[in-house]
N, C-alpha and C positions, 0 to 999 in steps of 0.2 A: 533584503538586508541579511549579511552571514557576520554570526563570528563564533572566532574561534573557541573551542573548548578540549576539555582535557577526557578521554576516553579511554576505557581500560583497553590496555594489547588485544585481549581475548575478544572481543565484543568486534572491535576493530579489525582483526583478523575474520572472523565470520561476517562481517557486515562486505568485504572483500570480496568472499568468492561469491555469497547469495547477490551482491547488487552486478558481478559478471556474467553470471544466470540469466537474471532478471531484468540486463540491457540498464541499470540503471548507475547511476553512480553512486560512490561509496555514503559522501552524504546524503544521498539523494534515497539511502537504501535504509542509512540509520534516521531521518526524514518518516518515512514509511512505518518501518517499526515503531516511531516516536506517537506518528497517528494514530496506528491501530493500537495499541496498547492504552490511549486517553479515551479510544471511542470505547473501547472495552469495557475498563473501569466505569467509564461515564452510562453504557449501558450493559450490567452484568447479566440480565435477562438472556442478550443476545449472544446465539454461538460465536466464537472466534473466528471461522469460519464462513461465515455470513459478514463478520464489523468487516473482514478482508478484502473478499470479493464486492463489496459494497462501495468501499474506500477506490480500488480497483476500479470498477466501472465510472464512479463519479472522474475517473483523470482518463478513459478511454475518449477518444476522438469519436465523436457523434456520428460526423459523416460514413464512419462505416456499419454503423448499424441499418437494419432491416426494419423497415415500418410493418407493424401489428396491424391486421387487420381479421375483424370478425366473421366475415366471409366464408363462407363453407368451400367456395371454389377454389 
């Protein structure tokens, strides 16, 4: 479900050129910012940097990961 809302130019503007960066779209960029900023709040313990990459991986496509294993070989 989307709707619409009202957004400052400036925020809009930057949410622009970072979401053609980042392959994503402009919602889809102020989306992202919206997450990491409640994961944040919701956990202030954690670096920014970690709620990011964390948020990130949980939307990475699985299949391209490499299976861990303890093997020395």
């Amino acid at each position: 479900m989307s709707i619409p809302i009202r957004i400052n130019d400036e925020i809009y503007d930057e949410a622009k050129k970072v979401a053609k960066a980042e392959f994503r779209t402009i919602p889809s960029q102020i989306e992202f910012w919206a997450r990491v900023g409640k994961c944040a709040l919701e956990n202030p313990d954690l670096p920014i940097e970690f709620v990011k990459k964390l948020l990130i991986s949980k939307n990475t496509d699985r299949s391209l990961a490499e299976p861990f294993s303890f093997d020395d070989e």
